[in-house]
C-alpha positions, 0 to 999 in steps of 0.5 A: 506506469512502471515508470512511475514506480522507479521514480518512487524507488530512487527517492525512497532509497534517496531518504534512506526510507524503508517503507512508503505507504500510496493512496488511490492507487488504481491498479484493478488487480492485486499487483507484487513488483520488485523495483530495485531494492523495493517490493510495491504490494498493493491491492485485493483480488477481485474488488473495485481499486479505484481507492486503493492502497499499497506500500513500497516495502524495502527487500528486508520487511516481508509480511504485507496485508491487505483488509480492503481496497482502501485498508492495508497494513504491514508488520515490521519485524522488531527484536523486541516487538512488531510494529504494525503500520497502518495505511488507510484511505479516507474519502473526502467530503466531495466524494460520492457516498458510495464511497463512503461506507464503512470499512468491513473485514471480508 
């Protein structure tokens, strides 16, 4: 699996981006991975990551949240202001309504 997170770094650092957010990662444990000039957050202790979401972060950006397994945000840190960027998982149609319920802040 590690693996797989060099090969995200490379093209991250390739385009020159500081910030990728991932879907339906599923990880079961709340995971912090330094790969390169990137940290990989993803997760919330003790819920399901069968649909979970995470970002690769460049060394600079520090403050990751995560709501939910399947809602994460970051705030960048600006001169002026932060930007907040949300990343958000929604199921498809084909997917079981289980799965569909409403996002809740624990």
């Amino acid at each position: 699996m590690l693996g797989v997170l060099t090969i995200v770094t490379r093209e991250l650092a390739r385009y020159k981006l500081d910030l990728g957010g991932v879907q339906e990662i599923r990880w079961e444990k709340r995971s912090i991975v330094r790969e390169g000039n990137y940290i990989f957050f993803n997760g919330k202790e003790k819920e399901n990551h069968q649909l979970g979401t995470g970002f690769f972060v460049h060394h600079r950006i520090v403050r990751v949240e995560f709501v939910s397994d399947r809602m994460s945000y970051i705030v960048l840190r600006g001169r002026w202001c932060n930007i907040v960027v949300l990343n958000v998982l929604a199921p498809t149609e084909k997917k079981s309504g289980d799965s569909k319920t409403v996002l809740t802040r624990n």
